[in-house]
Backbone bond lengths (Angstrom), bond angles and torsions (degrees), N, CA, C in turn:
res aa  C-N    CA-C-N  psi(-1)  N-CA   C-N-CA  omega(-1)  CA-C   N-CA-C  phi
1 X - - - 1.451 - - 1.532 107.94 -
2 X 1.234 135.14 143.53 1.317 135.60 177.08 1.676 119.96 -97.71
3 X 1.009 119.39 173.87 1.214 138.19 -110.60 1.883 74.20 -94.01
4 X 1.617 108.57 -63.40 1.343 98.64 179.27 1.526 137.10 -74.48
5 X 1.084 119.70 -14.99 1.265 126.27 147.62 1.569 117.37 -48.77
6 X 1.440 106.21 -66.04 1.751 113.98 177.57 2.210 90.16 -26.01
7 X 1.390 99.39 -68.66 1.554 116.00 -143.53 1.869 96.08 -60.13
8 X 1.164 130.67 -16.71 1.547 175.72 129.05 1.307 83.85 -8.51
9 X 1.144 120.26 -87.79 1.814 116.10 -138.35 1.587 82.19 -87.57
10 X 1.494 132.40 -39.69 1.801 123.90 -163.55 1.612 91.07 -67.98
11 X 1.596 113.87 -63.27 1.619 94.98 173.10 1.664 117.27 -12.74
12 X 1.504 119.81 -75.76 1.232 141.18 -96.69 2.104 75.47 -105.46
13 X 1.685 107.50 -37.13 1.171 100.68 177.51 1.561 109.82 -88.76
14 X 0.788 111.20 8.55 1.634 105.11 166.79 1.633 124.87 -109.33
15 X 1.250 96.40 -5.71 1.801 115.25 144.90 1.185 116.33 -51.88
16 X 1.348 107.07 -71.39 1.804 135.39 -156.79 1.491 90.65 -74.85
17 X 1.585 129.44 -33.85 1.349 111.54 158.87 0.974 136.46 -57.43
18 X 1.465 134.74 -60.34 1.173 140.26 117.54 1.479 120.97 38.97
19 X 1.760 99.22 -81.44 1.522 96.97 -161.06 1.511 111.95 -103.23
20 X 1.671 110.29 14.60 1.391 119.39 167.17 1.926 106.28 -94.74
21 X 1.306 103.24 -19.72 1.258 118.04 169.97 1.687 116.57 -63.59
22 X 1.334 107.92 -47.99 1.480 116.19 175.33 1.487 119.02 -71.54
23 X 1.441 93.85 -25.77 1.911 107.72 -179.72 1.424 93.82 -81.50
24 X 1.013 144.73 -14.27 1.284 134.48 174.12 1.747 112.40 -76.18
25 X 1.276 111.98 -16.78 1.331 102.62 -155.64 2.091 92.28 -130.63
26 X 1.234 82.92 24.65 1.665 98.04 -169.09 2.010 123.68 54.74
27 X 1.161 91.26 22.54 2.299 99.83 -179.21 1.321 100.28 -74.49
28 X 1.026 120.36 -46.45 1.439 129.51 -173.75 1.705 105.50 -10.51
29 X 0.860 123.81 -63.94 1.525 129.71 -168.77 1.472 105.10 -78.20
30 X 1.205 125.71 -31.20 1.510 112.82 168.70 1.724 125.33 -60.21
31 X 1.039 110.51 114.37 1.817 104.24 -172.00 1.326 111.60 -57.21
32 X 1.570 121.50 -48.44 0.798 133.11 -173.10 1.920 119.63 -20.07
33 X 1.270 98.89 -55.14 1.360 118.57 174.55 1.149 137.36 -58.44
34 X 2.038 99.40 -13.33 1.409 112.75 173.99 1.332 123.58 -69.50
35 X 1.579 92.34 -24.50 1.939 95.86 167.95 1.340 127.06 -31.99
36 X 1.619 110.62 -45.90 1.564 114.66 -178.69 1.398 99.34 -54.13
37 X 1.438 143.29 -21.96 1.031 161.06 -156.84 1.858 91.45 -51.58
38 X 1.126 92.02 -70.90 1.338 130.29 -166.26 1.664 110.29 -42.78
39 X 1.914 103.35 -50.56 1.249 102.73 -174.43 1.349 114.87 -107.29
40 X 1.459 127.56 19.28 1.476 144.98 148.32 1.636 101.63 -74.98
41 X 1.189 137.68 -67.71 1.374 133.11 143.56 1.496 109.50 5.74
42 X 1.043 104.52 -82.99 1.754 115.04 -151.84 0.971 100.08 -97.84
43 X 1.479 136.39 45.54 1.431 135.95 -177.45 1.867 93.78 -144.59
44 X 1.345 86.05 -36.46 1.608 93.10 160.50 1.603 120.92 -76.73
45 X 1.042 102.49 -44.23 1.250 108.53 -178.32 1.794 110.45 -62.75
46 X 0.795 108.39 -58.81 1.915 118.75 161.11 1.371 116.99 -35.24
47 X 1.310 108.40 -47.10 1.550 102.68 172.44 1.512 122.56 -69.90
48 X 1.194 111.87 -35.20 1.487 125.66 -173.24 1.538 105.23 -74.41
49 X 1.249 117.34 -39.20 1.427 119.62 169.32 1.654 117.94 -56.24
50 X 1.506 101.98 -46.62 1.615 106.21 -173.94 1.206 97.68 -82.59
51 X 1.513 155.80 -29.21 1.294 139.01 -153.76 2.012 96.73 -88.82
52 X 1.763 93.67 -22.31 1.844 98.81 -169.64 1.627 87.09 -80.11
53 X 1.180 147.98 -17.22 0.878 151.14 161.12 1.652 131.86 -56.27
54 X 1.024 112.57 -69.10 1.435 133.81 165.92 1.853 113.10 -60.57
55 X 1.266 107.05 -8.65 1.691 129.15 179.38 1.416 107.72 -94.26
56 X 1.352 110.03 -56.66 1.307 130.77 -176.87 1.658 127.76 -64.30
57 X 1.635 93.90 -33.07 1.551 114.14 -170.90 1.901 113.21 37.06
58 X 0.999 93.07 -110.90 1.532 94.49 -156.35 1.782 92.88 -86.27
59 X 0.786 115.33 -10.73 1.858 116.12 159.89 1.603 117.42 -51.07
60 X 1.272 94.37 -53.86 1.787 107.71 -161.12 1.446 110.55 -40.54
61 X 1.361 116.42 150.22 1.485 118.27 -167.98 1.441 94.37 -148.28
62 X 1.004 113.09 144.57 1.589 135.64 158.16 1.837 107.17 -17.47
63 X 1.204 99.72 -60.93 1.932 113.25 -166.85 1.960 98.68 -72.23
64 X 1.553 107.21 -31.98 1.559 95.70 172.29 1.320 119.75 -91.30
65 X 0.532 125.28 6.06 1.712 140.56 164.95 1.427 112.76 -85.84
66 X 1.335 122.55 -45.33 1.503 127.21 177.11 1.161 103.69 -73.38
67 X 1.479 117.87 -67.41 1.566 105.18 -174.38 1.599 129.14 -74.96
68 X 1.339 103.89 2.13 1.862 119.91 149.40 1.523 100.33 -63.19
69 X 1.362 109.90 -49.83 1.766 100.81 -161.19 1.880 103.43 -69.02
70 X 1.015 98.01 -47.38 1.905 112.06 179.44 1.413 102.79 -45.39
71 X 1.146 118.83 -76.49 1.841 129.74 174.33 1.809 107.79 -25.95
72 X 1.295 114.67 -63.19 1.518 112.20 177.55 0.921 121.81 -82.44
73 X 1.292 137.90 -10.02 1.969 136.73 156.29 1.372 94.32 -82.55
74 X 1.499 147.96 -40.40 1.349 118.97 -168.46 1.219 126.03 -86.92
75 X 1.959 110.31 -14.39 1.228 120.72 175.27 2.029 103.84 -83.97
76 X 1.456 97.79 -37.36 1.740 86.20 167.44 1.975 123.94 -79.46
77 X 0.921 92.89 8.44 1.376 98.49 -177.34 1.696 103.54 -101.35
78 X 1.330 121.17 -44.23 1.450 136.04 163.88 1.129 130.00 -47.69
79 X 1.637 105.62 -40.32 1.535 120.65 175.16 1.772 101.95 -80.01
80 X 1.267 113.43 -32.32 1.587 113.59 -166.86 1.254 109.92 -70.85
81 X 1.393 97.32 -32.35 1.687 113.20 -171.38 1.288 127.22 -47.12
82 X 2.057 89.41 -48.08 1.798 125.06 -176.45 1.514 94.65 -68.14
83 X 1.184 144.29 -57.94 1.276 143.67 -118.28 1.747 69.19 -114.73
84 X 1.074 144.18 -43.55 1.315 118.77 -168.59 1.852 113.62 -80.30
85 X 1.407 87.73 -22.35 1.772 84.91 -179.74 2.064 97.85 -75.34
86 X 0.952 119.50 -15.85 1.626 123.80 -168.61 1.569 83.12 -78.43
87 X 1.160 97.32 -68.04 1.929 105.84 -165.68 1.545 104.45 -33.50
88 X 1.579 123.79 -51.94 1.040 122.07 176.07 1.534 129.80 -71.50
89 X 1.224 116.30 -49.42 1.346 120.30 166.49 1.887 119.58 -57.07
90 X 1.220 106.40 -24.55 1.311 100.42 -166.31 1.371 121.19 -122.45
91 X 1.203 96.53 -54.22 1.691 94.40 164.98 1.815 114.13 -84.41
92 X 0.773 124.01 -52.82 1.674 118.18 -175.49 1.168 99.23 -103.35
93 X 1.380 144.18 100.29 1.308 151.23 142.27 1.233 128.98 -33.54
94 X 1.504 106.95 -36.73 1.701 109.62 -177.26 1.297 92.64 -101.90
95 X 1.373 146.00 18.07 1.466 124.58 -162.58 1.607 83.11 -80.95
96 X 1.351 162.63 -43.17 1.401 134.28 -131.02 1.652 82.98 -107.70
97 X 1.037 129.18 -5.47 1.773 114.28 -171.40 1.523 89.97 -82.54
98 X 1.723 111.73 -46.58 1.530 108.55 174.08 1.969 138.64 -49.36
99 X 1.568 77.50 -36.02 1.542 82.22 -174.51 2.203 94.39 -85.16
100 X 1.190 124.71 -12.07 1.498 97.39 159.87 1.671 100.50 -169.27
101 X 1.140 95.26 98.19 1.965 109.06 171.97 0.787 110.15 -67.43
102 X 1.812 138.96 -0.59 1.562 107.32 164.51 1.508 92.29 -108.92
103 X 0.949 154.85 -13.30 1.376 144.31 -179.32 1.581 93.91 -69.71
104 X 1.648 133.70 -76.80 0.988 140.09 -146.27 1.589 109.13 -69.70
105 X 0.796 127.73 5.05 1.993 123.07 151.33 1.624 94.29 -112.05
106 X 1.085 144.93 28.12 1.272 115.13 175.56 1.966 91.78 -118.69
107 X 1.189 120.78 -26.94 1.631 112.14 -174.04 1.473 98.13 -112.66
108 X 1.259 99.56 139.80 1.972 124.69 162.50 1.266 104.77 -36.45
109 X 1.273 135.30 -58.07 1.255 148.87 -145.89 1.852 109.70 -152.84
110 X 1.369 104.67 65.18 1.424 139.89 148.14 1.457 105.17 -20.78
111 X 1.424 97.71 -75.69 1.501 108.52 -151.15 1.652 106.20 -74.42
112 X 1.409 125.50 -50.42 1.243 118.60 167.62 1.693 121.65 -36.54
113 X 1.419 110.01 -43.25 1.103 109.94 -176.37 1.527 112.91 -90.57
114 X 0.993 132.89 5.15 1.951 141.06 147.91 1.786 94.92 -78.70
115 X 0.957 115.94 -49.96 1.531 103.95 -167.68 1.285 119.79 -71.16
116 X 1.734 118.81 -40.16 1.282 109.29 142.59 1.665 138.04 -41.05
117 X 0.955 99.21 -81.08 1.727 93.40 167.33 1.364 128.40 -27.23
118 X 1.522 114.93 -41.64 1.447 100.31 -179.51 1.064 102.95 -68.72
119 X 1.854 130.19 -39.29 1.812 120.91 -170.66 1.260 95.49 -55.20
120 X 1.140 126.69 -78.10 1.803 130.88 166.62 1.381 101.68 22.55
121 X 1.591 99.55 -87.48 1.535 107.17 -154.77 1.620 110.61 -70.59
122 X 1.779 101.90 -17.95 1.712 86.69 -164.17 1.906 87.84 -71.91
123 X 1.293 100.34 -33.27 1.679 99.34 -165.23 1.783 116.41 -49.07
124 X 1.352 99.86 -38.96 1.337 115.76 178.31 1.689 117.87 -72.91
125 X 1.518 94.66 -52.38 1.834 88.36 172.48 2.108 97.36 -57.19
126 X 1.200 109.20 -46.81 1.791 94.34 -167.33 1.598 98.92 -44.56
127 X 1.113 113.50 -71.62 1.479 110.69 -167.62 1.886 121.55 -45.77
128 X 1.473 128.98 -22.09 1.213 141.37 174.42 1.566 92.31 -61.41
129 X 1.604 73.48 -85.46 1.957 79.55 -163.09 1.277 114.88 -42.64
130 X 1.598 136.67 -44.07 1.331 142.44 175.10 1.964 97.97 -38.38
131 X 1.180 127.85 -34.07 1.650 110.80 -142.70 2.315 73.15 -110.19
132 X 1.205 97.71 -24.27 1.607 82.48 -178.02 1.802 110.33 -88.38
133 X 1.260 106.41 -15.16 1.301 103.75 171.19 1.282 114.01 -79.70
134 X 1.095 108.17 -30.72 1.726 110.35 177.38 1.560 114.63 -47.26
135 X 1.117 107.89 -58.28 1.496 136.28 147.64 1.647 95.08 24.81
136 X 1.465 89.39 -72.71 1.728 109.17 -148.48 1.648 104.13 -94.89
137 X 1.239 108.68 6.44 1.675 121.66 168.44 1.777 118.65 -125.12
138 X 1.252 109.31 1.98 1.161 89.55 174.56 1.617 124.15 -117.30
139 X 1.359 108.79 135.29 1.070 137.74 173.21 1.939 125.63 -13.88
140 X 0.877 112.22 110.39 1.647 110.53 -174.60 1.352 126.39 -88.73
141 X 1.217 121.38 104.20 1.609 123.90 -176.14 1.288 124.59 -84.40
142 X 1.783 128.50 73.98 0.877 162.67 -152.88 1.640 116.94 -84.02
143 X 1.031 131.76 35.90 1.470 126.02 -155.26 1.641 107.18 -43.16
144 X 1.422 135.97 3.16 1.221 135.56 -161.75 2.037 104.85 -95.03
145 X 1.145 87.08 -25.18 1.710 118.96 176.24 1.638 116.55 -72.10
């Protein structure tokens, strides 16, 4: 298994920790909190970049670094996705009426459209943070040097 995938599923369980952590203390339904979302993400994503880095040494390039960062937000975003559509369907039944009572009597199909959105956003935060983390790994072409 490679390096960003590996960093992929630990991301992806330190989400799902996370938001069994908040279900413990009843947050779960507040969005607000999903922000941490964001910087469990990109903390993963950071690592996977620097370890493809420090692997790579004098190889490493701009494009392996990005698509290291892409690989472990989309595989932790994929896995979060599953385990959150389970969380809802199976163990907490009312959790999506909770997290928004006027949406959830107004559409046929509620739940598809929460389950989309979250892939959505994890897909979208991966790709942000991936191009701002890059940021801080890529290489400077200096002709003054």
């Amino acid at each position: 298994m490679s390096l960003p995938i590996r960093f992929g599923f630990v991301t992806a369980a330190v989400l799902v920790a996370y938001f069994l952590i908040l279900a413990l203390f009843g947050k779960h339904t507040n969005i607000f909190y999903s922000m941490a979302n964001a910087l469990i993400t990109g903390l993963g994503i950071h690592e996977t970049i620097k370890y493809t880095r420090i692997r790579q040494d004098k190889g490493f390039r701009y494009g392996n670094g990005f698509s290291a960062g892409i690989v472990c937000g989309f595989v932790a975003t994929i896995l979060f996705t599953l385990f959150f559509a389970f969380y809802a369907t199976e163990v907490d039944t009312a959790f999506l009426q909770h997290l928004s009572r006027a949406w959830s009597s107004d559409y046929e199909n509620f739940e598809g459209i929460v389950f989309f959105t979250v892939a959505i956003m994890g897909f979208a935060t991966t790709v942000v943070l991936t191009l701002a983390i890059m940021q801080l790994y890529k290489s400077v072409n200096d002709p003054k040097k």
